[in-house]
TORTORZA-427300 format. One record per residue (C-alpha): z, x, y; residue in three letters. Coordinates in pm, whole numbers, plus 32768, in hexadecimal, padded with zeros to 4 digits. Layout:
TORTORZA-427300
ZXYALA...
END
This chain:
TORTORZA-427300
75FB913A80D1UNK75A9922081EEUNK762793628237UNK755393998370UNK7666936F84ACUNK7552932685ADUNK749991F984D9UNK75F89187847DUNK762D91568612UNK751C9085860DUNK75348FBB84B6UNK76CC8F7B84A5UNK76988EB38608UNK75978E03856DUNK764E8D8A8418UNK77618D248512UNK76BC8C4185E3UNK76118B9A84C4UNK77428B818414UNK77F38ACA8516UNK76C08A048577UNK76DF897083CAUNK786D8945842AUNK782D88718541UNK7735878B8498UNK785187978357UNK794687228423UNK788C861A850AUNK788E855D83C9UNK7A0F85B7836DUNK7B1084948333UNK7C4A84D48402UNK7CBF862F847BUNK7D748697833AUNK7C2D868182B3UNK7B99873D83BBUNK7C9088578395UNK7C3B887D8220UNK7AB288898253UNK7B17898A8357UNK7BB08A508257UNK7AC08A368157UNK79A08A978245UNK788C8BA881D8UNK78F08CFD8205UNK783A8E328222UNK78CE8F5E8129UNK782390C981AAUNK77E791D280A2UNK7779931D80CBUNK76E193927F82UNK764E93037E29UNK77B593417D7FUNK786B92907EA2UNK777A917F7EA4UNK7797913F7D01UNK7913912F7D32UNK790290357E39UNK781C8F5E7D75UNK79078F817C3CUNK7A438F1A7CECUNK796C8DDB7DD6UNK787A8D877CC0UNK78F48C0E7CCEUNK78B48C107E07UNK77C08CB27E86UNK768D8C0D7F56UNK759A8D087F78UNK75458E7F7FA5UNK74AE8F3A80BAUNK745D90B08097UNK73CC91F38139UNK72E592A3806CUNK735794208090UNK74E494448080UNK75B795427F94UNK75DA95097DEFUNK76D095EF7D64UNK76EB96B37E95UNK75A496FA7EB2UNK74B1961C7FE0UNK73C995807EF0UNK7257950D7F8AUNK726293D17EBBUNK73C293587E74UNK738B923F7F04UNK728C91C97E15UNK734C924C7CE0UNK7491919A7D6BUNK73D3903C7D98UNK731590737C51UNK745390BC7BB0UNK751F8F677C2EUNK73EA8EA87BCDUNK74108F167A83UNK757E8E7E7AACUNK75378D367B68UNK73E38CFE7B57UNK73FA8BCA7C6DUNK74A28C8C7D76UNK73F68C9E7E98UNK736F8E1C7EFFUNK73068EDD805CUNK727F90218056UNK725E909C81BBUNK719C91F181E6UNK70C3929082E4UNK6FF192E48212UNK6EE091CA81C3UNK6E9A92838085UNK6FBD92017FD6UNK6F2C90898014UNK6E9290A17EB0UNK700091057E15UNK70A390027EA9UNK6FC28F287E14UNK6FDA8FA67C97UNK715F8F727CF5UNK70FD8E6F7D11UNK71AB8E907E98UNK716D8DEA8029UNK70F08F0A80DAUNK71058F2F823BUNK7068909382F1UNK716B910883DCUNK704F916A8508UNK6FEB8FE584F0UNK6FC78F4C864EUNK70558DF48570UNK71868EAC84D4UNK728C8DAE8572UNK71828C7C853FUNK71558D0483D5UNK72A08D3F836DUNK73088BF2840EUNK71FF8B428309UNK72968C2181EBUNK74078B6B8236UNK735E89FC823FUNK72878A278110UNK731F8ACF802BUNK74BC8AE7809FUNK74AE897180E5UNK751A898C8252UNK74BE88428340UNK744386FF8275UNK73FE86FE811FUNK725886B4814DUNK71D386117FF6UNK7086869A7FB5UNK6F9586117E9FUNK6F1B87447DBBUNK6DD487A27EA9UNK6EE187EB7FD3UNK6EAB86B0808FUNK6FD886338158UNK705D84B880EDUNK71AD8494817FUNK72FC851E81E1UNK744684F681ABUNK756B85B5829EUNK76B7854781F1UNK771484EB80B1UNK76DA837180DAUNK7586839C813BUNK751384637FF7UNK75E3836F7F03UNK74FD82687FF7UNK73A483327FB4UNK740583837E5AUNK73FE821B7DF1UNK729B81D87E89UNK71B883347EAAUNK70CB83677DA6UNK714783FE7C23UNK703E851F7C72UNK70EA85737D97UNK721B85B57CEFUNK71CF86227BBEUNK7113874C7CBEUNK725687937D8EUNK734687927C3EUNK726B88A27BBFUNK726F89857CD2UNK73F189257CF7UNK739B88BF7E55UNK74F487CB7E11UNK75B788C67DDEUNK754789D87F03UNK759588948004UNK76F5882E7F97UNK776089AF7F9EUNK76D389B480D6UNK77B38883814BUNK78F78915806CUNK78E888357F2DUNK78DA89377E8FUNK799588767D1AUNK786687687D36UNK777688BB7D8CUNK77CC89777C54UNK77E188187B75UNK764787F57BD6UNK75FC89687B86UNK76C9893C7A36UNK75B8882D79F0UNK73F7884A7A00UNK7314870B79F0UNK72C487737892UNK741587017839UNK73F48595786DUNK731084A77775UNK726D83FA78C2UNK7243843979F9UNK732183077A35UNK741C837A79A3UNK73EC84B97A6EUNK73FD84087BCEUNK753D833F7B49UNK75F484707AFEUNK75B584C07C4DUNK762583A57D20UNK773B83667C29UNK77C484CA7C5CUNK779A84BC7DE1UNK783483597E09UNK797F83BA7D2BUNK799D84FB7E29UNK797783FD7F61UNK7A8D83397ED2UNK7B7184337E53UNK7B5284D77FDEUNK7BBD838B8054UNK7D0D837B7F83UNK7E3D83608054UNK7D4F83A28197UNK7D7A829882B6UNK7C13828B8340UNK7B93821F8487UNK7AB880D1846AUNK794B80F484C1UNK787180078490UNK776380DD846BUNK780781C8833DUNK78D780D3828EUNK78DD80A3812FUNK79C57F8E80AEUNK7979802B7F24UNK7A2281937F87UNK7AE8814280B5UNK7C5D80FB8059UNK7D048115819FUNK7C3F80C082F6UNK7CD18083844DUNK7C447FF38580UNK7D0B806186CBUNK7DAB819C8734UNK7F2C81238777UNK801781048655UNK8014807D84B8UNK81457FBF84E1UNK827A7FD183C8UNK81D97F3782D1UNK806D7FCB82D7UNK811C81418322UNK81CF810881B4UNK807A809E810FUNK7FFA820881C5UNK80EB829B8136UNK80E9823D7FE3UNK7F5C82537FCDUNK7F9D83B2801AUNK80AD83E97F1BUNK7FD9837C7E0EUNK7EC984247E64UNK7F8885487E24UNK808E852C7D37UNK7F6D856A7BE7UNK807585377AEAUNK80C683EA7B22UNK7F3783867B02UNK7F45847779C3UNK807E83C87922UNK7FC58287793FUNK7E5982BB78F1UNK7E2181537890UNK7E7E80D379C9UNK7E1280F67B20UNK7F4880EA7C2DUNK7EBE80D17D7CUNK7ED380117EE0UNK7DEC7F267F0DUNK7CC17F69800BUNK7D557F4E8156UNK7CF67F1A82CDUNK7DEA7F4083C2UNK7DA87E928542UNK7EC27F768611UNK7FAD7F2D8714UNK7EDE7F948846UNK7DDA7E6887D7UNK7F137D8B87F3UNK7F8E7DF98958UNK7E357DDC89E3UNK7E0F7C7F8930UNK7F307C1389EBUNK7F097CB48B14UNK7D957C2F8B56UNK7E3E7A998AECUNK7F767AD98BA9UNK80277A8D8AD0UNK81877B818B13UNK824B7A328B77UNK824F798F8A0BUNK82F97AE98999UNK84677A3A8A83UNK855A79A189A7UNK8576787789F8UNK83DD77FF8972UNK83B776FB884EUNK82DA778A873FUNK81C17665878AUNK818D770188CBUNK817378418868UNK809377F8873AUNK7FBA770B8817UNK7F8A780B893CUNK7F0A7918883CUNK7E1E784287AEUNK7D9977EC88CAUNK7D8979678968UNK7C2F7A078950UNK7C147B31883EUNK7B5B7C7D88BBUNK79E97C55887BUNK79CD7DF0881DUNK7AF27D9386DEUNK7A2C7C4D8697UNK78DE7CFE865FUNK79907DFE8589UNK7A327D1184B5UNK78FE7C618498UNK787F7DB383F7UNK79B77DE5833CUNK797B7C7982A7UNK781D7CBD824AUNK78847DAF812BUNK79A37CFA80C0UNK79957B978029UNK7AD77BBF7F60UNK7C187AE77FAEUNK7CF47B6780BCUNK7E6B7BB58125UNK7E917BA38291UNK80127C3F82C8UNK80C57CBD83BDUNK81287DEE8422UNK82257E208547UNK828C7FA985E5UNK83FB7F068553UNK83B07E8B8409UNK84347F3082DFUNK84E4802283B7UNK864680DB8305UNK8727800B8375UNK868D7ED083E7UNK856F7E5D8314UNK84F97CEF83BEUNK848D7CDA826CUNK83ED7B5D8261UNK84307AEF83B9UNK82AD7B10844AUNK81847A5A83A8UNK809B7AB9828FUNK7F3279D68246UNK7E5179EC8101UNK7D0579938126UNK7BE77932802BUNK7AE879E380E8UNK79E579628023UNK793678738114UNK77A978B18128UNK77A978808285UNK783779E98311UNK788B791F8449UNK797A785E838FUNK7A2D79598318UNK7A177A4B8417UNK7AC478FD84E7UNK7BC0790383B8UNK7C2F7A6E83C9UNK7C377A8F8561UNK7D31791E8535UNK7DED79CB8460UNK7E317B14851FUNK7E6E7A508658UNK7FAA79928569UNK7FFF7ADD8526UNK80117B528674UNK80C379FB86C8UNK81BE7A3485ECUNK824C7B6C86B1UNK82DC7A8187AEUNK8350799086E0UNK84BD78ED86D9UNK853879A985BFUNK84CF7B0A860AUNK85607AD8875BUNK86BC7AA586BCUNK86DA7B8D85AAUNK866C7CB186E3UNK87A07C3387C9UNK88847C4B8699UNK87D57DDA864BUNK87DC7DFA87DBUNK86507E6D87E0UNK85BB7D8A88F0UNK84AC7CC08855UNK83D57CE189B6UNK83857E428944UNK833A7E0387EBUNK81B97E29878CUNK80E87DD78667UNK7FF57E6A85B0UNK7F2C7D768481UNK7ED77DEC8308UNK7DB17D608281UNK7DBA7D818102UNK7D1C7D198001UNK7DCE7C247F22UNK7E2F7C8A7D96UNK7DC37BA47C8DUNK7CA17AE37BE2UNK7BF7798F7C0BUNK7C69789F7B34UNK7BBD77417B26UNK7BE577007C95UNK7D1C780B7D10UNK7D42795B7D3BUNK7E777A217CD0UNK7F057B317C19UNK7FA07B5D7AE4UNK80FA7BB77B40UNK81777C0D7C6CUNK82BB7C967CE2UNK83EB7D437D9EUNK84767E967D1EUNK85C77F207DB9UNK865680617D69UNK87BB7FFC7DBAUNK88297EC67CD4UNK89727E287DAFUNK899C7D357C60UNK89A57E277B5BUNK8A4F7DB779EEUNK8AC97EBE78D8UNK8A027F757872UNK893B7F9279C9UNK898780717AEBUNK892880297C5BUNK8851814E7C72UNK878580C67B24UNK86FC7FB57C1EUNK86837E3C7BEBUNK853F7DBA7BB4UNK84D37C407C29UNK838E7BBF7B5FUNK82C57A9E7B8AUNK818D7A237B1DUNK808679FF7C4BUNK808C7A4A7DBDUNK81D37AE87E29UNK824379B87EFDUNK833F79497DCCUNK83EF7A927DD8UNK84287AF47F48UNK849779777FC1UNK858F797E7E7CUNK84EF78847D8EUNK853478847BFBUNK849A79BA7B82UNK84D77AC37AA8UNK85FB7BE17AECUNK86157D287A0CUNK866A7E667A1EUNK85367F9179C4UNK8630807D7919UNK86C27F397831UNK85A87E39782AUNK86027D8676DDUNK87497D2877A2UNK87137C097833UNK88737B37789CUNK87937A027932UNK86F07A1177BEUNK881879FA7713UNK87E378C17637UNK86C777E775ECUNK879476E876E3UNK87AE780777DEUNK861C784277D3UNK85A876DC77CEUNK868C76B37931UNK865777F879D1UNK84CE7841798AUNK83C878287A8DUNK832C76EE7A94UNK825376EF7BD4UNK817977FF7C82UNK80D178307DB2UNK7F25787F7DAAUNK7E2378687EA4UNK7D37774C7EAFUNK7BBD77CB7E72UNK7B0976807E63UNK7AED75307F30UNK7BF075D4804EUNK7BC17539819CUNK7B00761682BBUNK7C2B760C8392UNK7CFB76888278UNK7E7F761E825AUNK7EFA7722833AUNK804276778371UNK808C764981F6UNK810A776180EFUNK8020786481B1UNK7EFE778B8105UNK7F7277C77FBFUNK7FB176B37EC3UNK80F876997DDCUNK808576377C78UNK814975CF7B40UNK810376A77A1BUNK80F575A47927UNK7F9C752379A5UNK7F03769A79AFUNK7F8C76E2785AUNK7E12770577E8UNK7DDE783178FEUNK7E0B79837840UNK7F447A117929UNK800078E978A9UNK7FA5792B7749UNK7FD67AAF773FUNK812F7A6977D3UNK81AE796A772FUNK8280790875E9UNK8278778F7580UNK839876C5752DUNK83B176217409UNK84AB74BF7418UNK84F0748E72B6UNK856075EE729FUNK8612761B73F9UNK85437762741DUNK8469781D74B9UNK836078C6744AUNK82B97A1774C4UNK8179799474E4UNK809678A6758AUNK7FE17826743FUNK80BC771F73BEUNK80AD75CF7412UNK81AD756B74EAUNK821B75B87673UNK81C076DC7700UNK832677C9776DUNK82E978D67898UNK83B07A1677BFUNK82D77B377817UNK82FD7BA576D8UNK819C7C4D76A1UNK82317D3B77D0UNK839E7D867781UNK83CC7D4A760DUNK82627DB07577UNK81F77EBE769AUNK80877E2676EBUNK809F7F127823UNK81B57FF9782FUNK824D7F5C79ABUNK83C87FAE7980UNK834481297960UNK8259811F7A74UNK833180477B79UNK8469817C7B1DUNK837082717B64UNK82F781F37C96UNK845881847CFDUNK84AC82FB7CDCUNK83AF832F7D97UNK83C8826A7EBFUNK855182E67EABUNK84FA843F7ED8UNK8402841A7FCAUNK84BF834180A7UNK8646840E8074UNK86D1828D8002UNK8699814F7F04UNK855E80A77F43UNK84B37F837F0CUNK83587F327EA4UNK829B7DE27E7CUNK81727E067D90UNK808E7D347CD0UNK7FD87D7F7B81UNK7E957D0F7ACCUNK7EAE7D327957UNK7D3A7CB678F1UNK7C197DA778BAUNK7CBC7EEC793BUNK7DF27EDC79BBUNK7E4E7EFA7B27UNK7FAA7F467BEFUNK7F887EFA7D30UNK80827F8F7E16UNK80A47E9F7F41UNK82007F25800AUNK82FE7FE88018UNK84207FF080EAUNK858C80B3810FUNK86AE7FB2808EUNK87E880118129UNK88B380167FF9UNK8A038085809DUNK8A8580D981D3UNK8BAC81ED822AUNK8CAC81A780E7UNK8E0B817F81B3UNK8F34815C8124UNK8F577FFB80B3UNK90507F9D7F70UNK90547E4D7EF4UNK91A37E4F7E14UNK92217D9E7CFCUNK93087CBF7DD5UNK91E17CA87EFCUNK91087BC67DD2UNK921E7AE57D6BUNK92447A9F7ED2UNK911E7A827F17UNK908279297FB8UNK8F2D79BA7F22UNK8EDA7A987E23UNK8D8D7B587DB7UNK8D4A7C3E7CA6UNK8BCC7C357D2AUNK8BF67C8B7E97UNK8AFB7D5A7F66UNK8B497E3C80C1UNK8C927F1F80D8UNK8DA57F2B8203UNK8E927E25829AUNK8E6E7D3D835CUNK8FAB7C7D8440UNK8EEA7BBB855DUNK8E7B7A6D8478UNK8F4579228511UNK8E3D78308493UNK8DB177BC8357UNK8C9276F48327UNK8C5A765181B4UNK8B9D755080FFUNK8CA6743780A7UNK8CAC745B7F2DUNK8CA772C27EE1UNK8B87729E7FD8UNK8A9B73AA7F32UNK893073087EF0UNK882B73CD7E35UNK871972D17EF3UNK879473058022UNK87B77462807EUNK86A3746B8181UNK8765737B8239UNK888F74608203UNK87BB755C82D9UNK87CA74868432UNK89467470840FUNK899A75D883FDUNK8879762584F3UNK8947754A8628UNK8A9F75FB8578UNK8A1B77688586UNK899377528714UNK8AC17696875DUNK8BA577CA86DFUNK8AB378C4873CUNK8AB0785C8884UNK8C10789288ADUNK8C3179FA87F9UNK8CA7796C86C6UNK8C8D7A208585UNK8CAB795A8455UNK8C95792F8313UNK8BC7787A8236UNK8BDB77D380FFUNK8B0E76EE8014UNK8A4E76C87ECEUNK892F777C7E4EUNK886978827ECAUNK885E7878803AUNK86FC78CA80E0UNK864278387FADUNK850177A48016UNK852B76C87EB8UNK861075B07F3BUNK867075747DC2UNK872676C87DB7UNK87F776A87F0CUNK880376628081UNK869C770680F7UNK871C7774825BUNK8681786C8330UNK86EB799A83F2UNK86DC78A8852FUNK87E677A4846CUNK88EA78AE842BUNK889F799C8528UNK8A4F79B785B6UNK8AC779EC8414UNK8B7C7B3183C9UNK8BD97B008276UNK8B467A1B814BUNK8BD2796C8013UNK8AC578F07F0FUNK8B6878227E3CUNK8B0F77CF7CCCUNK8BB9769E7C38UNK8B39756B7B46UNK8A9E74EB7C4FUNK898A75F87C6FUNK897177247BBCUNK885878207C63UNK888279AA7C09UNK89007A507D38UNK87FA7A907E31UNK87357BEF7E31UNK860E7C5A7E87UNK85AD7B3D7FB2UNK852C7B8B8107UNK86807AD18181UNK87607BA68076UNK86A97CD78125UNK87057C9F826DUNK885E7C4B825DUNK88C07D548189UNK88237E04828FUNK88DF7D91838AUNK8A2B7DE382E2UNK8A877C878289UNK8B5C7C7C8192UNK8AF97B97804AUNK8BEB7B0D7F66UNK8B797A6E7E1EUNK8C8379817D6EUNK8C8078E47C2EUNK8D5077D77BFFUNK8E3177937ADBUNK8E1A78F07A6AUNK8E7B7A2F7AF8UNK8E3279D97C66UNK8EF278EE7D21UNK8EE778137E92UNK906077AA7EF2UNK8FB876507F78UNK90FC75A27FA1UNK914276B4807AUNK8FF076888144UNK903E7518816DUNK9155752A81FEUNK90F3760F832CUNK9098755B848AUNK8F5F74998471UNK8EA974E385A5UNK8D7174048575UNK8CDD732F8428UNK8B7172E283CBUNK8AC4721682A3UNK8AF4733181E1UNK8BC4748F827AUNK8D1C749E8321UNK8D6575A88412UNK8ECC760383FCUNK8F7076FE84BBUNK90C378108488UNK91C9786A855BUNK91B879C4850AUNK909B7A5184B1UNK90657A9E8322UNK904B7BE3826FUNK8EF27C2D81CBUNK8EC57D5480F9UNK8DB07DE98037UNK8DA77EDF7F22UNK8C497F717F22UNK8CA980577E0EUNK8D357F507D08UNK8C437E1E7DB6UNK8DA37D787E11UNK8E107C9C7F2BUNK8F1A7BF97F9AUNK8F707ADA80A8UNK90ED7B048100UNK91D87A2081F1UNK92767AF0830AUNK93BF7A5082FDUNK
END
C-alpha cells in the first residue's frame, strides 16, 4: 500500500527480485517440468493499492490468500490524504487476521511506537539498511529462504529448504521448538511462501492449544506434510536421485533420460489418470486402486550398456538364445546405475518384479505382449550385495531377452527390424502378502474390454474377465482359471454343474519363494516363481476366503471354506457375495482405459483383500478388437459345404492363398505328450516358412498354453509361417477357447484368423475330406497335407463365424 510514485520505483523492483529469488529456490526442488510450470503459476504476487478503501477490497477478495502486508503511512481515506492510514489500515486487518504478518514503512521514526501497538515490523524509509531490513522482514516473518527452527529464546537449531527436510526435522527437533513456531504460525507464513497454500491455511485453521500433547502436535504436523508430498507425487514420473529419494512417497521414479518403453509409458499413463479422475477414488472409498511403486531404468541405459559390451552382433538373426543370454551376463553393468540401484535398494526390501519394457510393446496394433522376459525377486537377502547381484542379473535377462529368438520372428512377420528395437526395464514392486514361506497376491488377473467369445446374454463390448488365485502367470500363459464377465458375474458357463466346477477350477498357482531360495536364484525356471497345488495351502487365508468346499455324499458344493471336506477354487466371496465390489471397478476402469486410449483395452491387475483392500493396476494395453469390416457373407449353403465350420471364430475378411494344412492326426493325440508335439511342428513350420507357405493349423486344445494338460504349449517361434488357426474341442480334451494369453494377444494382433470348433455339436471338421488331400510329409503325431487349389476361408467378425470352403 503506497501511493508515493517515487518510493514505488524503488520498492516494486525490490519485491520483484525477491520474489523471483523464492521462485527459483521453489522450483530447484520441483519434480518434473509440469510441476515446475504450476509452482510458476502459483508464485507470490504483488497487488498495488492506492488508498485505505482500495486496500480493504483487495484484502476481502485475496483474504485466503494473502501472505503479508506492506504499507506507507500517509496515503488518501475517503478522498482525503490521511497522516496515519497506514496505521489504521494495519490495525484494522489485525483485528481481522490477527497472524498476518504487518510492515509499516514511514519516514517518520515517530510512528515506530504505532507500529508497535499494531502490533507491526517497522522499517524508517531514510534507513541506510532499508533493502537489508526489508530483506530480513521477507525471511522472518513471510517465510522466504529455509524454514530456520528456533527454540523460544531465538536461538537457531536447524533448517529445512524443501518439504522433505521439515517432515525430516519435524520428527527429531525439540517439542519446544515447535510448539514456539505453531504459535506464531511460522508453518503457515513458509508454505505460502513456497505456494502450498491448502496445507498453509489447514495450519492457521489449527493453534498448539488445540492438541492434548505436544506429541500429538508435532504428529499432526509431519502427518499433514507427508500426505501433501505424496499426493504431489501422484501420476508424476520423477527423476531418481539418490540424494532426495523417498521410496514411502515416490510412486513413479526413472533413472536415464531416453525413453519408458510400451509398457512403462501405459503404467505413466494410468498413474496419471487416476490421479485425476476423483470419482472413481470417491465411488470406492474402501479401496485403494493404485500402481504399484515403480522405477523405470530407460532405453538410453540400454544402448550405452550395449554399446560399452559390444554387444550389436547378438541383435542378427541368426544367434541361439544361450549366446545371447551368456554374453549379457557376462557384459559389465555401468558403475554410475549400480551405485544408484544400490541406493534405490537401500529403501526398499520388498519383493520385486523385474519386467520388460520395449519402445514396441503394447503398441496399437502389435502388442509383443509375452514374448520378452519378466523376473520376481525375494529381495529379502541381508546381505545388500546379494541382492543388489540379484536385481542387476535380472535386468541384464531382461535386456537379453530383446535379442532373443522369438522377438526376432514375431518383428520380421510385423516388418519392424528387431536391430533397432530398444528396451527400457520396470522395476516394481510385487502385489501380495507373505504366507508361510511365499509371497503372492490374492487374485490376480486379465480384464479385456472386447469379449471375442461372448454367449447370450453378453455383448462383445461388455468384455471378459480371467481370474486366478496368485501371481498372474496362470492367466497370461492360459492355465485353468476363472473366466466371467463384470456386467454378468453370476454367469458363469465353465461353472455350470457341480461336474463342470470340480473339472474346470483352478487347482495350481504360481507364488514366489521367500525362504530357503538358493543365492543364485532359478533364473531359468518360471521367472523364479514356484507353481503350487492349492490343496496343500488350503490353511492360507486367500484359499479360504475364496473357496467353497465340496461335499461327496451330497455331490455339492458349498459356499464356504468351513466344512470339512476338499477345498473348491469358486470365487464366490467375490462374484456371488460382493466381498470387494471387482466386476464394478474392473467396468469402470475398462471404460476408462477405452476412452483414454479411442479402443478396447486390456488390463492385468492383482488384488489384496486382507486388512484394507488394494487394486493394483499393473498394465494396460490397446487390443485390436477388429480390423476394417469388409464385405464377407458366409451363407446358408457356404456352412453345409463347408469342410470346417465355427460359430466361435475370431478376425474378419477372406482369405484364398492357403494350399497347406498342418493337423494333429486325431488317433495319435496324447495328452502326455504334447511337449513332444512341439518339436514336430517346430521342423514343419520353418520347413513351410521357408518356402512362403501359408498354412493352416489345426489341433486340440488351447494352442500357446504354457499348461501342457490344456493343449500343445508352442511358441511364437513354433508357428511363426501360420495364417489361420483351428482350436479344436472334442472328447479328447475339452479347454474353453483361449482368451486373454500373451500368445492369444499377439496373434489376434497379427490378423490371424482363429477358429474354435466343437465337435459333435454345432461345429463341424469334414476330416474325411482332410484325409484324403496329398500328404506331403508324416510325423509321430501331425500330417501335412496339401490342395490343389487353394481353399476358401472366411470370417464373420460381426456374427463370430467362419468358414473353410473347397475351391472346386
Amino acid at each position: 500500500m503506497d501511493d508515493a510514485p517515487d518510493f514505488r520505483s524503488f520498492f516494486l523492483p525490490f519485491l520483484y527480485k525477491e520474489i523471483v529469488r523464492q521462485t527459483q529456490d521453489v522450483l530447484s526442488s520441483t519434480l518434473n517440468e509440469e510441476h515446475r510450470l504450476l509452482k510458476m503459476r502459483a508464485r507470490p504476487k504483488v497487488l498495488v493499492a492506492e488508498n485505505y478503501e482500495e486496500a480493504l477490497a483487495l484484502f476481502d477478495t485475496y483474504r485466503d490468500f494473502v501472505m503479508g502486508v506492506i504499507s506507507d503511512t500517509r496515503f488518501p481515506k475517503s478522498s482525503q490524504m490521511i497522516d496515519n492510514a497506514g496505521i489504521l489500515l494495519l490495525t484494522e486487518l489485525h483485528h481481522q487476521m490477527p497472524d498476518i504478518p504487518l510492515l509499516l514503512m514511514s519516514s517518520d521514526i515517530e510512528n515506530q511506537q504505532f507500529a508497535r501497538q499494531i502490533p507491526a515490523k517497522f522499517i524508517h524509509k531514510k534507513s541506510s539498511q532499508i533493502q537489508h531490513e526489508l530483506r530480513q522482514f521477507f525471511i522472518k516473518r513471510l517465510g522466504f529462504g529455509d524454514f530456520i527452527f528456533r527454540n523460544p529464546d531465538g536461538f537457531e537449531i536447524q533448517r529445512a529448504n524443501s518439504l522433505g527436510a521439515l517432515e525430516s526435522v519435524l520428527k527429531q527437533i525439540p517439542e519446544e521448538s515447535i510448539v514456539y513456531h505453531a504459535t506464531n504460525n511460522d508453518f503457515h507464513s513458509w508454505l505460502m511462501g513456497r505456494s502450498e497454500i491448502a496445507l498453509a491455511n489447514i495450519f492457521r485453521s489449527v493453534s498448539a492449544s488445540d492438541f492434548p500433547s505436544n506429541h500429538a502436535l508435532r504428529n499432526f504436523l509431519i502427518t499433514n506434510i507427508h500426505n501433501l508430498r505424496k499426493f504431489q507425487q501422484r501420476g508424476i514420473v520423477v527423476q531418481f536421485r539418490a540424494k532426495t529419494f523417498d521410496a514411502d512417497i515416490m510412486d513413479f521414479t526413472k533413472i536415464g533420460d531416453g525413453q519408458l518403453g510400451g509398457k512403462a509409458r501405459g503404467l505413466a499413463f494410468i498413474a496419471r489418470q487416476l490421479s485425476h479422475e476423483a470419482d472413481i477414488h470417491k465411488k470406492y472409498p474402501d479401496i485403494e486402486i493404485k500402481i504399484p511403486k515403480t522405477l523405470v531404468i530407460s532405453t538410453d541405459i540400454f544402448e550405452n550398456f550395449v554399446s560399452r559390451n559390444q554387444l550389436e552382433d547378438l541383435s542378427r538373426p541368426s544367434v541361439e538364445n544361450k549366446l545371447v543370454r551368456d554374453r549379457f551376463l557376462a557384459a559389465q553393468f555401468p558403475d554410475k546405475i549400480t551405485r544408484k540401484l544400490k541406493q534405490f535398494l537401500l529403501q526398499v526390501d520388498h519383493p520385486l518384479s523385474i519386467r520388460s519394457s520395449s519402445l514396441l510393446e503394447d503398441a496399437l496394433c502389435q502388442p509383443y505382449a509375452g514374448l520378452y522376459e519378466t523376473y520376481m525377486l525375494p529381495n529379502n537377502d541381508s546381505d545388500l550385495e546379494i541382492r543388489l547381484d540379484h536385481l542387476t542379473t535380472a535386468i541384464k535377462l531382461v535386456y537379453a531377452s530383446t535379442w532373443y529368438e522369438g522377438p526376432k520372428i514375431f518383428s520380421k512377420s510385423t516388418n519392424n527390424p528387431n536391430h533397432d528395437e530398444l528396451m527400457a526395464v520396470i522395476i516394481q514392486e510385487l502385489a501380495g502378502k507373505t504366507l508361510d514361506d511365499h509371497f503372492y497376491p490374492d487374485l490376480s488377473g486379465v480384464m479385456q474390454s472386447h469379449n471375442f467369445y461372448p454367449i447370450s446374454p453378453m455383448k462383445p463390448e461388455d468384455g471378459i474377465a480371467h481370474l486366478a488365485l496368485g501371481m498372474g502367470k496362470s492367466v497370461v500363459e492360459g492355465e485353468k482359471v476363472l473366466r466371467f464377465c463384470p456386467k454378468y458375474p453370476q454367469i458363469l458357463p465353465q461353472f455350470s454343474s457341480v461336474d463342470d466346477i470340480l473339472k474346470n477350477a483352478q487347482r495350481y498357482f504360481y507364488a514366489l519363494k521367500m525362504k530357503g531360495y538358493t543365492k543364485n536364484l532359478l533364473f531359468w525356471e518360471h521367472s523364479n516363481l514356484e507353481r503350487l497345488e492349492i490343496s496343500d495351502h488350503e490353511h492360507q487365508s486367500p484359499v479360504k476366503v475364496l473357496s467353497g468346499t465340496y461335499i461327496p455324499d451330497e455331490h455339492r458344493i458349498r459356499d464356504s471354506s468351513a466344512f470339512n471336506g476338499p477345498k473348491v477354487l469358486t470365487f464366490a466371496a467375490i462374484l456371488k457375495y460382493h466381498l470387494i465390489p471387482l466386476p464394478d471397478i474392473l467396468t469402470d476402469l475398462s471404460d476408462m482405459g477405452r476412452e483414454a486410449m479411442g479402443g478396447p483395452v486390456e488390463i492385468e491387475f492383482a488384488v489384496q483383500l486382507q486388512d484394507q483392500p488394494i487394486f493394483y493396476f499393473l498394465q494396460i494395453r490397446p487390443m485390436v478388437a477388429g480390423r476394417e469390416m469388409n464385405d464377407v457373407k458366409i451363407s446358408e449353403s457356404d456352412k453345409q459345404q463347408a469342410i470346417c465350420y465355427s460359430h466361435n471364430a475370431l478376425g474378419h475378411g477372406n482369405r484364398q492363398d492357403i494350399k497347406d494344412i498342418v493337423f494333429v492326426k486325431p488317433q495319435c493325440f496324447d495328452i502326455s505328450k504334447t511337449c513332444d508335439m512341439v518339436a514336430e511342428l517346430s521342423r514343419i513350420n520353418a520347413s513351410l516358412h521357408n518356402k512362403n507357405k501359408p498354412y493352416l493349423l489345426m489341433g486340440p486344445g488351447r494352442w500357446g498354453t504354457a499348461d501342457r494338460w490344456l493343449g500343445i504349449p508352442v511358441q511364437w517361434k513354433d508357428i511363426s509361417g501360420v495364417t489361420a488357426i483351428i482350436e479344436i474341442r472334442n472328447e479328447s480334451l475339452m479347454a474353453d477357447p483361449s482368451q486373454g494369453t500373451h500368445f492369444f494377444q499377439n496373434i489376434t494382433s497379427l490378423g490371424i484368423h482363429y477358429l474354435t470348433v466343437t465337435e459333435n455339436a454345432l461345429d463341424r471338421i469334414n476330416w474325411q475330406w482332410i484325409e484324403n488331400c496329398p500328404l506331403e510329409f508324416e510325423s509321430s503325431f501331425f500330417k501335412h497335407v496339401s490342395t490343389i487349389d487353394p481353399v476358401i476361408l472366411k470370417v464373420d467378425g460381426r456374427l463370430s463365424e467362419g468358414v473353410i470352403l473347397s475351391s472346386l
